[in-house]
N, C-alpha and C positions, 0 to 999 in steps of 0.2 A: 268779102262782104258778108258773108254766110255765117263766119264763124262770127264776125261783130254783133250781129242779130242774136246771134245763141248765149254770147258774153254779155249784152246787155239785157237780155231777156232775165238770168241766171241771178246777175245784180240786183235787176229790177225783184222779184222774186225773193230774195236773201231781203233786200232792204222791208218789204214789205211782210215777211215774216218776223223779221225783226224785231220789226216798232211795234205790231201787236203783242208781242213778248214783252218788251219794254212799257209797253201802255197796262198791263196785266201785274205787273210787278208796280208800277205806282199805285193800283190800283190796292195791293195789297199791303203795300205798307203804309200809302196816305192816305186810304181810306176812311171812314167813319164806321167804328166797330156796329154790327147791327146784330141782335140775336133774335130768332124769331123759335117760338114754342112748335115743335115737331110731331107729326103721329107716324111712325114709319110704315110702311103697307108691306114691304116682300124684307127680311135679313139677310138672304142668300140668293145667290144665282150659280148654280154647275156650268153653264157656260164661260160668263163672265168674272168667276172667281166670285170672291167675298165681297156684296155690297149692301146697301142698305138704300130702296128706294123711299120717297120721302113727300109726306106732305106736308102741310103747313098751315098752322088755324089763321093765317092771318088768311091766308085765301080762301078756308072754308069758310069765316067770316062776308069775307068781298062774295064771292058767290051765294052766299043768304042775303045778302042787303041789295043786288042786283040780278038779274038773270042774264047766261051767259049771253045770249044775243042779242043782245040791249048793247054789248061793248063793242067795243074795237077788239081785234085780234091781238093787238102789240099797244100797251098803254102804260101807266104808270096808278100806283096806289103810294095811299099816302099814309105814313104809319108813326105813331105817335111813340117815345122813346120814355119808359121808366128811366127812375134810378141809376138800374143795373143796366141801362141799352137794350131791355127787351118792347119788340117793337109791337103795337097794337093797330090792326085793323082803323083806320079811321073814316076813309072817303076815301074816292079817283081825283087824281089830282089835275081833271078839267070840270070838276065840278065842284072841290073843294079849297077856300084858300090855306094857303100852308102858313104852318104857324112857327117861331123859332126851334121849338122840341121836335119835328116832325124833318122827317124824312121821306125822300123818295124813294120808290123800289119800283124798275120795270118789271113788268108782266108778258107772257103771252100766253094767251090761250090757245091748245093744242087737245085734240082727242076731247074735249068740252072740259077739261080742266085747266086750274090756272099752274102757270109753269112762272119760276122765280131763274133765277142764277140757274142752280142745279135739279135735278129731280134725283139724282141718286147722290150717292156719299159711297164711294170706293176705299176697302181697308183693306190690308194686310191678313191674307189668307191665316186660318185659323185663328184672329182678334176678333170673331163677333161675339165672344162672351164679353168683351170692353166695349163696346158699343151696343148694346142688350142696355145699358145706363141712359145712355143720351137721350136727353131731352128736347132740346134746342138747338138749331142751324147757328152757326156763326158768319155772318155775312162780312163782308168791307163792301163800303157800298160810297159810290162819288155823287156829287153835285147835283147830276145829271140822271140819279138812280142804277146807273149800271152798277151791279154786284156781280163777289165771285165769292163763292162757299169756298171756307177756309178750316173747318174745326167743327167738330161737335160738342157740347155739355151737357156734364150733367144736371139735378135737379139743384146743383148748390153752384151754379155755374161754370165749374172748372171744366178745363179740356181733358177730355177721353181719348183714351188709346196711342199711339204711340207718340203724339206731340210734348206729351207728360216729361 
C-alpha cells in the first residue's frame, strides 16, 4: 500500500510539472508578441552570473497615473499595441474598457514596484556587451494577460544576443 501512495504521489507530481511546461510552451509560441520599452537598473550580478535587471516605462507610467495603494497587489494593465507591437501604458483593466489594439499584461506589485513576467533577463556569461543594445522586453503574452519574457531589442527592434 505504501509504495502505491509513493507511485501515485510521483505521477501525480510528474503530471503536474508537466502541463505547467506544456502550458509555458503554448504560451510561447501562440502567444501575441508584445514589446514593451526597457530602462535596465543593475547589467551584472557576481553571484548570479550575467543578468540584466529590468524595468519598464509602461509601469513607471501605471505608477504616475495611480498610487501604488490605491491598487490591488495582483491585477492586470491595459496596453495599447503600435504598428510594431510596442505596447503603451493605457489604464487598469477594471477601470478601463478594452479596446481591439489593446492588450492585457498581469501585474504584481512587490517591494512597491510594479513586477510584469520578468524582472531580470539572464544571459550568457561574458554577452553583456550584446545586451548593453536592448531596448525593449519582448513578451508573448495570452488572452488572459499571463506573459513570459522571451528576447530582448534593439532600438530597431531586432533580437540581441545569442537568438541572432
Amino acid at each position: 500500500m505504501k509504495r502505491w501512495v509513493i507511485a501515485l504521489a510521483t505521477v501525480l507530481i510528474l503530471g503536474v510539472s508537466n502541463y505547467s511546461i506544456y502550458q509555458r510552451e503554448t504560451l510561447v509560441n501562440d502567444g501575441h508578441t508584445l514589446l514593451l520599452r526597457l530602462a535596465p537598473v543593475d547589467p551584472r550580478s557576481l553571484m548570479q552570473g550575467d543578468y540584466m535587471a529590468l524595468r519598464f516605462t509602461a509601469a513607471l507610467e501605471a505608477q504616475a497615473h495611480t498610487a501604488l495603494d490605491q491598487l490591488p497587489s495582483d491585477g492586470h494593465l491595459l496596453l495599447a499595441l503600435d504598428a510594431n507591437k510596442v505596447g503603451q501604458f493605457v489604464g487598469f483593466a477594471d477601470q478601463t474598457p478594452r479596446q481591439e489594439n489593446q492588450l492585457l499584461m498581469r501585474y504584481r506589485i512587490r517591494n512597491g514596484r510594479f513586477k510584469f513576467a520578468s524582472n531580470a533577463f539572464f544571459f550568457e556569461e561574458g554577452s553583456a556587451d550584446l545586451y548593453q543594445q536592448a531596448q525593449y522586453g519582448e513578451f508573448r503574452v495570452d488572452d488572459h494577460g499571463e506573459a513570459i519574457l522571451v528576447a530582448m531589442r534593439n532600438a530597431d527592434l531586432t533580437v540581441v544576443g545569442a537568438q541572432q
